[in-house]
C-alpha positions as a printed Julia matrix, in Angstrom:
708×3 Matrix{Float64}:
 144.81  35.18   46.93
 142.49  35.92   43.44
 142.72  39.34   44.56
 146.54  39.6    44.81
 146.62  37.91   41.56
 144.38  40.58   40.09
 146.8   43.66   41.51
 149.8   41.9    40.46
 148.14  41.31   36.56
 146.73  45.18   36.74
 150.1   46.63   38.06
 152.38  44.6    35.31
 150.15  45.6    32.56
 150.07  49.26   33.69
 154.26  49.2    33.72
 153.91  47.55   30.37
 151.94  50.17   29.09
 153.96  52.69   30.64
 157.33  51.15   29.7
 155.65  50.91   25.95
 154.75  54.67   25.51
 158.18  56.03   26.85
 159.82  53.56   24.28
 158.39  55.44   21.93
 160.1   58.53   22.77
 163.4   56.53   23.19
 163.37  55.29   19.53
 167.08  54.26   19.49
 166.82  52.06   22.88
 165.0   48.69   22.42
 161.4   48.66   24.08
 161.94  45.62   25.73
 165.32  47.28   27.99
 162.73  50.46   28.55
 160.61  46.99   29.95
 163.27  45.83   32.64
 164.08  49.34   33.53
 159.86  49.27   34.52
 160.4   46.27   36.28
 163.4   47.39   38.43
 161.82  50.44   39.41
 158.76  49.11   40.62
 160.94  46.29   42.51
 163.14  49.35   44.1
 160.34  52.27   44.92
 157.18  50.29   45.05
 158.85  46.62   47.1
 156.38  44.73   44.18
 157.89  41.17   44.28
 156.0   38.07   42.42
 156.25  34.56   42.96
 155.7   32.44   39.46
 154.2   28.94   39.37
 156.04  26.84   36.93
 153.99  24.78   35.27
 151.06  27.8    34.77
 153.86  30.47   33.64
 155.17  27.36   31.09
 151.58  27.24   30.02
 150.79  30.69   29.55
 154.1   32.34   28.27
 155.88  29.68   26.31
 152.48  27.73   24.62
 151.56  30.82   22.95
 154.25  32.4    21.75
 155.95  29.51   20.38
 152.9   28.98   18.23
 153.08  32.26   17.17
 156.29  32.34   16.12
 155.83  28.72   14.36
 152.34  30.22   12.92
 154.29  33.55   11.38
 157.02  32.19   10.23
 157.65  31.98    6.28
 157.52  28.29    5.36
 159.99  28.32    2.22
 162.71  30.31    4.21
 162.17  27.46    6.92
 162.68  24.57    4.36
 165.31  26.77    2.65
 167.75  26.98    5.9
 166.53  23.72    7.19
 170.13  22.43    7.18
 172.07  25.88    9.38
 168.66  25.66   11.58
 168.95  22.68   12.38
 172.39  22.85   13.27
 172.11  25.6    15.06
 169.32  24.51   16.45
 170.09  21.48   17.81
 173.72  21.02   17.75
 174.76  24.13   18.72
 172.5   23.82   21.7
 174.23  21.13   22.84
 177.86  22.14   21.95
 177.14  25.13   23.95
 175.7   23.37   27.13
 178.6   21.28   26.95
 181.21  23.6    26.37
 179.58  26.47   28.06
 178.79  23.97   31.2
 182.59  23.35   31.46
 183.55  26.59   31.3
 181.15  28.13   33.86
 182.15  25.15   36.25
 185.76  26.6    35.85
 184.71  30.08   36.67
 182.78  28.89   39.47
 184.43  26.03   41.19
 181.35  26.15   43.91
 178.88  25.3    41.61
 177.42  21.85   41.14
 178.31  20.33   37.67
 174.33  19.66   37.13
 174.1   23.51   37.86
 176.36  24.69   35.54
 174.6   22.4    32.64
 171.44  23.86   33.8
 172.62  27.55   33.61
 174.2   27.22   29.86
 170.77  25.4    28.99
 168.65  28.2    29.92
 170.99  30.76   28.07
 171.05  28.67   24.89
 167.66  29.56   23.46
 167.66  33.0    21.01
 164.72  35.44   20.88
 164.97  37.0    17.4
 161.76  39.15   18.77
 164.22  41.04   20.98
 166.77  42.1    17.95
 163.82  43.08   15.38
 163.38  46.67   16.21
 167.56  46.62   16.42
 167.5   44.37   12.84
 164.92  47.06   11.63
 167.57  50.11   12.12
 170.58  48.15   11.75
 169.27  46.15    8.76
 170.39  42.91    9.27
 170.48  40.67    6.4
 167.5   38.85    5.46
 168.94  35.33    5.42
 170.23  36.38    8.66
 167.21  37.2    10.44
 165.41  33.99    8.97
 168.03  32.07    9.86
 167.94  33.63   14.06
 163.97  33.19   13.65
 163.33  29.6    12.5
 166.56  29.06   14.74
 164.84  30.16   17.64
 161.45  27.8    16.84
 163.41  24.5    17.17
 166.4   25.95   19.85
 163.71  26.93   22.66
 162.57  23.2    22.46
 166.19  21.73   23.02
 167.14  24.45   24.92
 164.32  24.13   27.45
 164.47  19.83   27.35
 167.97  20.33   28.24
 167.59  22.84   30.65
 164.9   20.56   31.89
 167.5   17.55   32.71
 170.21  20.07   33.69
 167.35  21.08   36.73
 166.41  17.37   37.19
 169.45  16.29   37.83
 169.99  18.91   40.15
 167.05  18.31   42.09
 167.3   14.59   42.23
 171.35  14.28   42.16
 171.16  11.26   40.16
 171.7   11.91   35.83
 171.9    8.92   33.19
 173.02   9.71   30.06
 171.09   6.87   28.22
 167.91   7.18   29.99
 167.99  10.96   28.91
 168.71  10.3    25.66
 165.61   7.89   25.15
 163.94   9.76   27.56
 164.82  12.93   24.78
 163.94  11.04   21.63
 160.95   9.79   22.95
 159.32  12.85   24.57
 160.69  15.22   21.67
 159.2   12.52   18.83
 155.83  11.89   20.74
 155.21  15.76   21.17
 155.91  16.67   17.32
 153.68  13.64   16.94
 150.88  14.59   18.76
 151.2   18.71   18.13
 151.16  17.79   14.36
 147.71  15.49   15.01
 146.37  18.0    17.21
 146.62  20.79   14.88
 145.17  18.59   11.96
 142.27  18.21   13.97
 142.22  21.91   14.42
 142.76  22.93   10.8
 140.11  20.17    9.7
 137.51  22.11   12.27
 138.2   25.48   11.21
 137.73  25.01    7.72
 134.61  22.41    8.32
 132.71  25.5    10.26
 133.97  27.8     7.26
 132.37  25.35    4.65
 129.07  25.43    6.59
 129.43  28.95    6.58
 130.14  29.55   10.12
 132.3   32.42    9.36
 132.08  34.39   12.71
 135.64  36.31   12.77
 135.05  36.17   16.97
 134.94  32.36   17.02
 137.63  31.91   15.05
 139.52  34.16   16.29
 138.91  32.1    20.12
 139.63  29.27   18.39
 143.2   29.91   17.24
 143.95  31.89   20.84
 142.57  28.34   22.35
 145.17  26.08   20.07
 148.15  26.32   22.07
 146.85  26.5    25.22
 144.85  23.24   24.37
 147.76  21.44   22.98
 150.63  22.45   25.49
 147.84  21.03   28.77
 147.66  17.98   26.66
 151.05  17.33   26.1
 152.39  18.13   29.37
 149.69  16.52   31.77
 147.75  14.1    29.92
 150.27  12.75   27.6
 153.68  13.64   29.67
 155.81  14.38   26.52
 157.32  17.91   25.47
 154.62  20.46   24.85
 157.12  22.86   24.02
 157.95  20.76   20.69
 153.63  19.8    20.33
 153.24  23.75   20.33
 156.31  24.2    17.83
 154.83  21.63   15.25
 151.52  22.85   15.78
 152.32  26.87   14.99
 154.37  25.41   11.79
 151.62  23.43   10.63
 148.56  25.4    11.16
 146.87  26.91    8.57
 148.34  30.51    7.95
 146.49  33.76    8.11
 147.97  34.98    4.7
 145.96  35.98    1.39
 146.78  32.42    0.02
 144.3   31.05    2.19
 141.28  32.12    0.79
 138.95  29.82    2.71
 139.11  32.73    5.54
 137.66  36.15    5.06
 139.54  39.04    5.09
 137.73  40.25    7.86
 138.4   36.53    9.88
 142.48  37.11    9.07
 142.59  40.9     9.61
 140.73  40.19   13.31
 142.84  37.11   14.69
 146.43  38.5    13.19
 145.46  41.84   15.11
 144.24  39.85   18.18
 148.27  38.08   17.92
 149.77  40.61   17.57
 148.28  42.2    21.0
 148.42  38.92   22.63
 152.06  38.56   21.93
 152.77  42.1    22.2
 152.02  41.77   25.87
 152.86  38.7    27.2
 156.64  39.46   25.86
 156.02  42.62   27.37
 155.28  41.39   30.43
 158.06  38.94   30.4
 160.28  41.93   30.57
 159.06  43.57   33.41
 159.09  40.55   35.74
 162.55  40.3    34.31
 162.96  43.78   36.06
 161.18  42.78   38.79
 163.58  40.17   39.91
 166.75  41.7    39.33
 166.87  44.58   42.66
 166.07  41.2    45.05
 168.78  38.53   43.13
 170.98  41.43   43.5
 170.0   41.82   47.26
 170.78  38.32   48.1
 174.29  38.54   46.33
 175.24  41.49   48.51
 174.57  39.42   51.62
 176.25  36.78   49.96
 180.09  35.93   51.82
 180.85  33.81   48.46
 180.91  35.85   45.64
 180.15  39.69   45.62
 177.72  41.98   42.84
 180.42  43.0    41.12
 182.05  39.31   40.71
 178.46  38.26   39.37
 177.93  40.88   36.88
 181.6   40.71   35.6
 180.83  36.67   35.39
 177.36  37.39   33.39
 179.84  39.52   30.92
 182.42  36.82   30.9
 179.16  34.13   29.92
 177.82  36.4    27.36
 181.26  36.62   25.69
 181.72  33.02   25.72
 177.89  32.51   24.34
 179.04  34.71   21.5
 182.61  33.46   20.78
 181.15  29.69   20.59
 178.48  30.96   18.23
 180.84  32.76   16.06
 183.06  29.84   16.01
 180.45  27.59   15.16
 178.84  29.59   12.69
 182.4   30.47   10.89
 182.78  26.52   10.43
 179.71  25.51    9.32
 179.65  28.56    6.43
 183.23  27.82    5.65
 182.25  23.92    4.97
 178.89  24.82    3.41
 180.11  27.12    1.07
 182.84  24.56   -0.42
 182.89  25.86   -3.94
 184.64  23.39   -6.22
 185.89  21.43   -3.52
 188.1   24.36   -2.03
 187.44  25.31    0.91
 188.67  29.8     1.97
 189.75  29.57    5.3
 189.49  33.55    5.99
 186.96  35.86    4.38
 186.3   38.88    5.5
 182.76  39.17    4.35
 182.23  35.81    6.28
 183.68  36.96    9.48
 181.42  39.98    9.59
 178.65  37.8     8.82
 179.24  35.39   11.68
 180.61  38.12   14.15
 176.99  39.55   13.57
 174.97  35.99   14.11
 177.35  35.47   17.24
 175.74  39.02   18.24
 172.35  38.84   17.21
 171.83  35.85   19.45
 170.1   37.56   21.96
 168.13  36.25   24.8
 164.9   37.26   26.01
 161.57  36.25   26.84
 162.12  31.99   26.6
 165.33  32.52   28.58
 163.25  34.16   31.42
 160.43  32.36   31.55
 162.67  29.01   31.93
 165.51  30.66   34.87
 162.24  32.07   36.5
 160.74  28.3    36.84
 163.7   27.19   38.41
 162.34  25.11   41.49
 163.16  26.92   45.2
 163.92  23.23   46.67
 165.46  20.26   45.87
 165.19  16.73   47.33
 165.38  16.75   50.76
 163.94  19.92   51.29
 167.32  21.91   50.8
 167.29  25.02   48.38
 168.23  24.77   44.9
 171.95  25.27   44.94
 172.69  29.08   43.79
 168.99  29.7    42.35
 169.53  33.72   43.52
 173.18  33.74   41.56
 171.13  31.8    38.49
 168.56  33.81   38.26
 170.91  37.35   38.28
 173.2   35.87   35.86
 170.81  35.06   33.43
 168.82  38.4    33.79
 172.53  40.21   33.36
 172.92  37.75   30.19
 169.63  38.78   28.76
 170.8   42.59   29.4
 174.38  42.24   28.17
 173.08  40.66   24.9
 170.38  43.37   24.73
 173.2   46.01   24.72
 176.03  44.26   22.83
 173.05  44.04   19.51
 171.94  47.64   19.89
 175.51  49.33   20.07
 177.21  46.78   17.9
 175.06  45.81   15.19
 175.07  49.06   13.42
 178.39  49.25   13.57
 179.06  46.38   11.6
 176.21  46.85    8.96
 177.4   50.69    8.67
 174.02  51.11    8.34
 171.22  53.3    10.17
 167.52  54.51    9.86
 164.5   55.31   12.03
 163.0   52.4    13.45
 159.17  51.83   13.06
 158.62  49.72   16.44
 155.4   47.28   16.61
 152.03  49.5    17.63
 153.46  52.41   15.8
 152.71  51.32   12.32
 151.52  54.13   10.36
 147.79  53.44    9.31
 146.45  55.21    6.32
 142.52  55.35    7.26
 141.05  57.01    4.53
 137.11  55.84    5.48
 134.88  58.9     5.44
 132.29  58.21    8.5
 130.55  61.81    8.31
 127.78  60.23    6.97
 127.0   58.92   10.33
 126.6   62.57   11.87
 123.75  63.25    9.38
 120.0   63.3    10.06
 118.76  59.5    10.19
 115.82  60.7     7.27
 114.0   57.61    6.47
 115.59  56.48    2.62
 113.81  53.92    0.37
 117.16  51.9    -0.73
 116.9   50.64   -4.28
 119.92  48.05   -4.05
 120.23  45.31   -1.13
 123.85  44.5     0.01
 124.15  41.66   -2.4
 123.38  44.32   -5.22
 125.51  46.73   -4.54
 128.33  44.55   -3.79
 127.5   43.22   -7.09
 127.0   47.05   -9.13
 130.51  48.14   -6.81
 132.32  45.38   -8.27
 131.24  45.59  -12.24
 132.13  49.17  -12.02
 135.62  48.53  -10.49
 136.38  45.67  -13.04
 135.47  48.36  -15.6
 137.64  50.67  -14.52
 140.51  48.19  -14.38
 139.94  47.03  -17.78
 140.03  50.85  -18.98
 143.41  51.35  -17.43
 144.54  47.54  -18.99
 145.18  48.56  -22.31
 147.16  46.04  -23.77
 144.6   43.79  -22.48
 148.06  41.39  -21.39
 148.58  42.4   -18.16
 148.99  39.49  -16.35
 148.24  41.54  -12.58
 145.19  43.18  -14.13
 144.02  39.67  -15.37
 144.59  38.03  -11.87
 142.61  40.57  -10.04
 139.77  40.96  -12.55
 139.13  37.12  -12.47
 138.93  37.06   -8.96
 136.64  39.97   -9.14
 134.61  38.4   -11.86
 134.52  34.93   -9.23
 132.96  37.26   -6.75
 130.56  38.13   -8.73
 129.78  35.03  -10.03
 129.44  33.88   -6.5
 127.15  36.98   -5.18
 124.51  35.72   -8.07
 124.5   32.39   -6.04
 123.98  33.92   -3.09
 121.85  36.05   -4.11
 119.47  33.19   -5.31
 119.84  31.11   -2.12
 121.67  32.95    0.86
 120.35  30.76    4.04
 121.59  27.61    2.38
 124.6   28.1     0.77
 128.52  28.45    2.35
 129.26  32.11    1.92
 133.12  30.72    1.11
 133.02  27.81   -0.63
 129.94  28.9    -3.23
 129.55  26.21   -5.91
 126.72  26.36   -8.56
 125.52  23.84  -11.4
 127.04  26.35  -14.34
 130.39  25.86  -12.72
 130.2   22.35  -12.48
 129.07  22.22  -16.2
 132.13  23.99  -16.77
 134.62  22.11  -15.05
 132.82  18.91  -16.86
 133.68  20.56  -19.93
 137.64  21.26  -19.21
 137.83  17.37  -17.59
 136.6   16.1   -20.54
 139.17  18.32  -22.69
 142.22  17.12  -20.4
 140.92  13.25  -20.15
 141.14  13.91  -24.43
 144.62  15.02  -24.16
 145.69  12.2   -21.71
 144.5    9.62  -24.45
 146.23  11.42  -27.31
 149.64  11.15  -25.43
 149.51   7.56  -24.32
 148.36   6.38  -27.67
 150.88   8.75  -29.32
 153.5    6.34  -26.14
 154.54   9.77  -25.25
 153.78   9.14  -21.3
 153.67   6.07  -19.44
 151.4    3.34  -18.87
 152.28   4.51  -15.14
 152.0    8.33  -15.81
 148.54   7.2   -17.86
 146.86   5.54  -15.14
 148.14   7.84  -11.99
 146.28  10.94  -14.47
 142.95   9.53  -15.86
 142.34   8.63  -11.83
 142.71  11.84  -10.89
 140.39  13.46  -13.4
 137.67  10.67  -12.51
 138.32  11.42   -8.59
 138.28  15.72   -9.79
 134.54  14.67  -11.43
 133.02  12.49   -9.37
 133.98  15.01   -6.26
 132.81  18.87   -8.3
 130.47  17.66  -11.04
 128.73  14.68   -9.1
 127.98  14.64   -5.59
 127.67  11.75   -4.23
 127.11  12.55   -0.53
 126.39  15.24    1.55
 127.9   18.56    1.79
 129.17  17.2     5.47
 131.29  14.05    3.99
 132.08  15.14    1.19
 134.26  17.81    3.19
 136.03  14.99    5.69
 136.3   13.02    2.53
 138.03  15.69    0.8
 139.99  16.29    3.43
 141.33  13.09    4.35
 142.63  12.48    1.02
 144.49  15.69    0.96
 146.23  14.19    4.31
 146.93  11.38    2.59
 148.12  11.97   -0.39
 150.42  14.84    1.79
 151.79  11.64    3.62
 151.97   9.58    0.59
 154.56  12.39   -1.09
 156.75  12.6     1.82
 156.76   8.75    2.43
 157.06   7.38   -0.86
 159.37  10.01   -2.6
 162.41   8.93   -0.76
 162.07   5.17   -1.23
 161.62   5.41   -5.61
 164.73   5.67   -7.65
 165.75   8.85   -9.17
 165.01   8.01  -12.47
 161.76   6.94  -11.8
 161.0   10.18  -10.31
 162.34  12.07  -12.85
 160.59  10.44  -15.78
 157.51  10.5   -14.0
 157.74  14.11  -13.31
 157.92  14.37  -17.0
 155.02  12.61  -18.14
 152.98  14.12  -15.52
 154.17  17.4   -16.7
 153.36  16.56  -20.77
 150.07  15.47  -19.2
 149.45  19.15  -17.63
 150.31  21.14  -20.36
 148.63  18.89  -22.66
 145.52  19.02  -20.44
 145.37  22.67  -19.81
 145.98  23.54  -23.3
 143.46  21.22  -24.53
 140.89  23.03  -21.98
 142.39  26.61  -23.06
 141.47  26.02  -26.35
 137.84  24.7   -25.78
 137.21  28.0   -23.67
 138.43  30.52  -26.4
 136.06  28.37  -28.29
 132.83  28.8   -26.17
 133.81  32.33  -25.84
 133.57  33.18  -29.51
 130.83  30.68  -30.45
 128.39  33.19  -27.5
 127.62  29.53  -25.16
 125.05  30.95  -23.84
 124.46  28.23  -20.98
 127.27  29.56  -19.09
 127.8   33.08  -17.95
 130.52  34.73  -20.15
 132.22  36.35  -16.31
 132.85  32.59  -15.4
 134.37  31.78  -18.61
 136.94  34.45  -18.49
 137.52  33.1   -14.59
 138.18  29.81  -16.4
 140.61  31.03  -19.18
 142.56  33.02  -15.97
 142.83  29.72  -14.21
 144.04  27.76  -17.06
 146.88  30.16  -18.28
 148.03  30.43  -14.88
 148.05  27.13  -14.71
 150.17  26.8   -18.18
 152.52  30.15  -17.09
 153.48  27.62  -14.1
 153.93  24.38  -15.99
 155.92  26.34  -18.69
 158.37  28.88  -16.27
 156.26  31.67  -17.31
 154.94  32.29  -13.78
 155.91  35.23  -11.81
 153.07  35.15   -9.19
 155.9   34.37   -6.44
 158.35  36.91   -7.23
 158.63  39.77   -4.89
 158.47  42.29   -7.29
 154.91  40.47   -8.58
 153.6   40.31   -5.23
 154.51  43.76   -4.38
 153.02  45.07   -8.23
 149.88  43.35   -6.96
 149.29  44.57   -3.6
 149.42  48.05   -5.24
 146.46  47.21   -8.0
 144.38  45.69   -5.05
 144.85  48.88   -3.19
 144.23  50.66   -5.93
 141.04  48.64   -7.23
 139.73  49.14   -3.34
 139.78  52.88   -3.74
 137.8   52.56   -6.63
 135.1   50.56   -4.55
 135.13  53.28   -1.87
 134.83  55.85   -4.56
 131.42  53.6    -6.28
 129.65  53.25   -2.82
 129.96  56.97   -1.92
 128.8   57.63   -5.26
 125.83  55.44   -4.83
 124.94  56.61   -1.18
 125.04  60.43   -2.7
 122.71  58.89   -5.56
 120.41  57.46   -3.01
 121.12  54.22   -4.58
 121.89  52.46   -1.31
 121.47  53.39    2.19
 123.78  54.76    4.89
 123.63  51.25    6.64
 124.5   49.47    3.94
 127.28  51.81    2.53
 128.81  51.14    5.74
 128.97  47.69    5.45
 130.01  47.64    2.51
 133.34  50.42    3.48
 134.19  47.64    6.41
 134.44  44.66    3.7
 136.86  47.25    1.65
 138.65  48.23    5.16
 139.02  44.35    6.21
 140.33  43.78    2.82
 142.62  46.51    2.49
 143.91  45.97    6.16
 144.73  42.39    5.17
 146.86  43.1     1.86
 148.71  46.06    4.62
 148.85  43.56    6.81
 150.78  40.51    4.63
 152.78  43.32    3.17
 154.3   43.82    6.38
C-alpha cells in the first residue's frame, strides 16, 4: 500500500512538473487548465485512477493553503473591504446555496434536495489563485482582486461548513435547521477561537527562540510549514470544531514575513516565503491534475448512465456556471449600488458599475477548494447505499471549475480592453549579479586582517558614506531612514563584537542605549508635566501617559528580571493591551475618545519634541558618553515619530515605499562593490567575503521579494 502511495505521489508530481514547463510555452492559457489537461491524459493513456481519503486530503490541501492565503494577504486591504467581504463572503454563500440549490433541483428533478444544497455549497467557494496569471494580463482592478482574495479566505470556510451539512444531511437523511445553525455558530466561533490562541502561542515561540538568538532560518522555516498542519489536527479531532476557520484566523494573525518585521532576518523571511511559495505552488498544482484525473472516469459512468447522457451533464455544468455568475453579478450590482449612496441618491444604472460587477461575477472562479471538497464526497451513505449521484457531482463540479477557467481567460480581457505578457509564478526574472569566480581560484593560504564582525562593520561605514555623499541637501527623508538603520547596525555589530556567545543577534541592547532612552524619558515625562500644569491635557490623559513612560523605563533602562520573563512579560502586555483596544473602544462615548485622542496626541508631540531638542543638544555639546552613530539613530526615530504625529509622514505611501526599495538596492550594490574591494585588497578572506555577499543576497532577495 506505502508503495502505491509513493508511485501515485512520484507520478502526480512528474505531470505537475510536466504540465508546469509546457505552461510556460502556452503563456496565454492558464497553467492550472495545462494541469487538468495532465490529469486527463494520464487518466485516458496511462488508466492512473486515485482514491482520496477525506479527512487526510482536508488536512493536507485545505490546512495549508488557507494559511497561506490568510498569512499573504495585505491586512489594511482586509480591514478596508471588511464590509463587501463579508458580504460576499458569507451572505452570498448562502444566497447562492439557497438560490442555486433551488434552481439545480429544478434542472434535475432526480436529485435529492440535500444533494442539490450540497452541490451549490461546494461551487460557492472562489480561488482568486486561479484568475492571477489571467488578472496579471487582463489587469483587473486592484480593489477587485483584493476584494476576490480576502473574499475567498472567509467564503472557503462557509462554503465548506455548508457543503459539510448539505453532505450530512445527505448521508444521514435527517437536517434541522436550528441544530445547524448552533451547530454553525458554535463550531465556526470555537475554531476562530482556538486558531487565534493557537497562533499566539506560535508567534510568542517564534519570536522567544529569536530573542535567545535561535535564529536558524531551517527551524523556522519547519516551524511555520508545521502551523497549519498542527492547528487544522487539533481542531478537527481533538477539539471537533471547524479547522478550516482555526487555519483562516491563524494565517491572518500570524506574524508576517514582510520587512516590517524586523525581529526575523532577512535570510529567515527570504528562506520560508521561498519554501511557500513551492509548497503552495505544488499542492495547487497537484490539485489540478487529480482534477484531470477524475474527469475521463465521471465521464465514463455518465455514458453508462440510462438517466441523463454526457452531453446533458456538460450543458447542465454550463447552465450552473451561468447561474453562479448571474447571482454574483446581481448581488454585487446591489450591494455597490446601495454602498455607493452619494447624498442619499441612489443611480440605478451605471455603466462603469455594470462592467465592474459583470467582471466580479466572472472572476469568481473555482479551483483548488472546490476540488478538494467534491473529491471528499463520501462513496456511501447510511445504510450502505451509494451517495446519490456522487459520479454526476463530481463531473459537474470539475466542468464548473473548467467553464469558469475559460469564461475569465477569454472574457476578462475583453472587458478591461486591456492586454500584456503575463509573468506566471516560477518565472520571475531574477537579477543575480553575485560574482562567485573567486571560488575557482587557488585556495593559497591568506592571513585575513578583518573578522566578519569587522568587515561587516568597515562595509557598512563605507556605504553610509557613500549615501551621505549622494544626500546633498542633507533632508532627504529616504536617505535618513536607511542611514539610521545602517548606523543601528553598526551600533549593534560593536555589541556583538564585545560579547557574541551571550548576546541575541536580533534584539542587541547595550547600557549606552539604555542611557539614552533614560535621557529622552526623562525629556517626555518633562513635557507631560508642563501640559497638565499648563490644564492643557487631562487628569485622565496625565495619568494613562506618565504610566507608560514609568512601564517604557522600568522595562529598557532597568531590568528587573531575566532576559527569559522579561520577554513573556513583554509579551503578554502587548496581548493585552491589543484586547484592551478592541474591547474597550466600542463601549466609551465618542467624545471621550475623541478628547482623549487629543491629549494623548499634545502629549506625543510634546514628548518627542522635548526629546528632539535634548538630542540636537548632546550632539553639539560633543556627549562624549554616548556614541555620536546612536545619537543620529535617536534624532531619526524621534522625527519620524513627529512626521507621524504631525501628517508629515509618507513612509506608507506607495510611491515612498517604492523610492525606498530602490536606495536599499542601491546601498546593497555599494556593499558588494566594498567587499570585492576588500577581498582584492587582501583585507578579508574568500570565506568571509562570501558570507558576507549571502547577507547582501538574503537582503536584497527580501526587498525583491515584498516588492512583488
Amino acid at each position: 500500500m506505502s508503495v502505491a502511495v509513493l508511485e501515485s505521489v512520484i507520478l502526480i508530481v512528474s505531470l505537475l512538473i510536466v504540465a508546469n514547463i509546457i505552461s510556460h510555452y502556452f503563456v496565454s492559457v492558464p497553467p492550472s487548465l495545462i494541469q487538468i489537461s495532465a490529469g486527463v491524459i494520464a487518466a485516458l493513456f496511462m488508466h492512473v485512477k486515485i482514491s482520496v481519503d477525506t479527512e487526510w486530503f482536508m488536512l493536507a490541501f485545505i490546512a495549508p493553503i488557507l494559511f497561506n492565503d490568510g498569512n499573504r494577504f495585505p491586512k489594511r486591504e482586509l480591514w478596508n473591504l471588511k464590509g463587501p467581504i463579508i458580504g460576499n463572503a458569507i451572505f452570498l454563500v448562502i444566497i447562492s446555496t439557497v438560490v442555486g440549490g433551488v434552481i439545480v433541483k429544478m434542472l434535475i428533478p432526480s436529485l435529492p434536495w440535500a444533494t442539490a444544497f450540497t452541490l451549490v455549497a461546494v461551487l460557492s467557494p472562489t480561488d482568486p489563485i486561479a484568475v492571477q496569471s489571467i488578472a496579471k494580463k487582463a489587469r483587473i482592478p486592484g480593489k477587485l482582486m483584493h476584494l476576490l482574495s480576502g473574499e475567498s479566505l472567509i467564503n472557503d470556510a462557509s462554503g465548506l461548513i455548508c457543503f459539510k451539512y448539505g453532505v450530512a444531511a445527505t448521508v444521514t437523511g435527517v437536517f434541522s435547521l436550528q441544530d445547524a445553525t448552533v451547530d454553525f455558530l458554535y463550531i465556526a466561533f470555537v475554531g476562530a477561537f482556538f486558531g487565534a490562541i493557537a497562533i499566539w502561542v506560535f508567534n510568542g515561540l517564534r519570536l522567544y527562540l529569536i530573542n535567545q538568538g535561535v535564529d536558524d532560518s531551517i527551524l523556522h522555516t519547519i516551524i511555520q510549514i508545521t502551523i497549519p498542519f498542527v492547528i487544522y489536527y487539533i481542531a478537527e479531532d481533538v477539539l471537533h470544531v471547524s479547522g478550516v476557520v482555526a487555519v483562516v484566523v491563524a494565517g491572518i494573525m500570524n506574524i508576517s514575513s514582510n520587512r516590517r518585521v524586523n525581529d526575523f532576518s532577512p535570510e529567515i523571511r527570504l528562506v520560508t516565503s521561498r519554501t511557500w511559495d513551492m509548497v503552495i505552488y505544488i499542492l495547487n498544482g497537484i490539485v489540478f491534475v487529480l482534477l484531470g484525473i477524475e474527469i475521463p472516469f465521471a465521464m465514463e459512468e455518465l455514458v453508462h448512465n440510462d438517466n441523463i447522457n454526457t452531453f446533458m451533464a456538460i450543458s447542465l455544468s454550463f447552465v450552473i456556471w451561468i447561474m453562479l455568475v448571474v447571482i454574483r453579478f446581481i448581488w454585487s450590482y446591489l450591494y455597490t449600488t446601495v454602498a455607493q449612496n452619494n447624498d442619499g441618491k441612489i443611480v440605478i444604472f451605471s455603466r462603469e458599475r455594470f462592467d465592474y460587477c459583470l467582471m466580479s461575477g466572472i472572476s469568481g472562479v473555482r479551483g483548488a477548494v472546490t476540488m478538494v471538497a467534491v473529491l471528499s464526497i463520501p462513496m456511501t451513505i447510511k445504510g450502505g447505499d451509494a451517495f446519490p449521484s456522487r459520479t454526476l457531482l463530481l463531473f459537474i463540479a470539475s466542468t464548473v471549475i473548467i467553464f469558469s477557467l475559460l469564461g475569465a481567460t477569454l472574457l476578462i480581457p475583453i472587458l478591461t480592453k486591456n492586454s500584456e505578457p503575463v509573468t506566471y509564478r516560477g518565472n520571475s526574472l531574477n537579477d543575480d549579479d553575485e560574482d562567485d569566480d573567486d571560488d575557482d581560484e587557488e585556495n593559497e593560504p591568506i592571513s585575513p586582517q578583518l573578522n566578519q564582525y569587522q568587515a561587516n562593520k568597515v562595509v557598512l561605514e563605507r556605504t553610509i558614506k557613500k549615501l551621505k555623499e549622494e544626500n546633498v541637501k542633507d533632508n532627504d527623508v529616504i536617505y535618513s531612514t536607511i542611514i539610521a538603520e545602517y548606523l543601528y547596525n553598526i551600533h549593534n555589530l560593536n555589541v556583538q563584537a564585545d560579547n557574541p556567545a551571550q548576546i541575541s543577534k536580533k534584539r542587541v541592547k547595550g547600557k549606552k542605549d539604555a542611557e539614552l532612552w533614560d535621557i529622552c524619558f526623562n525629556c517626555e515625562l518633562e513635557a507631560i508635566e508642563e501640559l497638565y500644569a499648563n490644564h492643557e491635557i487631562s487628569q485622565d490623559a496625565y495619568d494613562i501617559a506618565v504610566k507608560k513612560i514609568a512601564k517604557y523605563k522600568k522595562e529598557i533602562v532597568k531590568h528587573r528580571y531575566n532576559p527569559t520573563i522579561e520577554f513573556f512579560i513583554a509579551y503578554f502586555r502587548r496581548t493585552i493591551l491589543g484586547l484592551k483596544r478592541i474591547i474597550h473602544l466600542p463601549f466609551k462615548k465618542h467624545e471621550e475618545v475623541v478628547q482623549f485622542n487629543r491629549d494623548a496626541l499634545k502629549i506625543s508631540i510634546a514628548g518627542a519634541q522635548k526629546a528632539l531638542d535634548k538630542l540636537y543638544e548632546l550632539d553639539l555639546s560633543d556627549y562624549d558618553k554616548i556614541a555620536d552613530n546612536l545619537i543620529y539613530v535617536f534624532q531619526r526615530h524621534y522625527e519620524e515619530r513627529l512626521d507621524l504625529l504631525q501628517g508629515k509622514n509618507k513612509h506608507r505611501t506607495p510611491e515612498f515605499n517604492s523610492e525606498r526599495a530602490g536606495l536599499e538596492i542601491k546601498a546593497l550594490s555599494y556593499q558588494r562593490a566594498f567587499v570585492q574591494d576588500l577581498l582584492e585588497r587582501g583585507r578579508i578572506s574568500k570565506s568571509t567575503a562570501n558570507e558576507l555577499r549571502q547577507n547582501i543576497n538574503y537582503s536584497e532577495e527580501v526587498i525583491n521579494v515584498d516588492i512583488q
